[in-house]
N, C-alpha and C positions, 0 to 999 in steps of 0.2 A: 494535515496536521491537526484539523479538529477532531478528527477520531482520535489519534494519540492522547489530546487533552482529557478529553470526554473517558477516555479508558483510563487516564493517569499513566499510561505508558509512554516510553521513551524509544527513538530507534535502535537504539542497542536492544536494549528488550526482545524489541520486535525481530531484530536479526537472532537473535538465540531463540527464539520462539520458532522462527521459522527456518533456523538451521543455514543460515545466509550469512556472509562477509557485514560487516557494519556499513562499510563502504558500497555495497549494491544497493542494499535498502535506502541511505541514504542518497543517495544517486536516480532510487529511483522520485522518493518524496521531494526532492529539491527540483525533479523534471530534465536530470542531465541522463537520464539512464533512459535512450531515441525506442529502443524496441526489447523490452524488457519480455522473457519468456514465459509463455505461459505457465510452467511449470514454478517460477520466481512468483509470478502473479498468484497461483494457489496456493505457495507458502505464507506468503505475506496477509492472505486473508483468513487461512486457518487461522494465523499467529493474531488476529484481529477478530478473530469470531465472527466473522463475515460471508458472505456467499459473491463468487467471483461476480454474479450479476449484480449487486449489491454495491462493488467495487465500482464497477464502470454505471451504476445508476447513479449518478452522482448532477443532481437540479441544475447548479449553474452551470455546469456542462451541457446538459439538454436543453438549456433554454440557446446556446451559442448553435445547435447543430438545426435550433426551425428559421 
C-alpha cells in the first residue's frame, strides 16, 4: 500500500490500469488472494511502473527470509 500512497493511486486505479476485477487486486494487496498468477503479477506491476523483480524485492521481506 506504500507504493499506492507514493504513486497517489488507488486500487481501483490499479485494477483498470491493469485490466483486473477491483476485487483480485484487492484480494491480492489485503494477502487473501494464496497464489496469485503470474500473468495478475505482470499486470499489477505494469499498472505500477514496476518491474516484477521489483515487486518481490521488497526489504522487509528479505530481512524475514535470512
Amino acid at each position: 500500500m506504500e507504493l499506492l500512497n507514493k504513486q497517489n493511486l488507488t486500487i481501483n486505479r490499479i485494477a483498470n490500469l491493469a485490466g483486473l476485477s477491483q476485487s483480485t487486486v484487492n484480494a491480492m494487496f489485503e494477502g487473501r488472494s494464496k497464489r496469485p498468477t503470474i500473468t495478475t503479477i505482470r499486470a499489477v506491476c505494469r499498472a505500477l511502473g514496476i518491474t516484477v523483480h521489483d515487486f518481490f524485492d521488497f526489504p522487509p521481506y528479505n530481512e524475514v527470509e535470512k
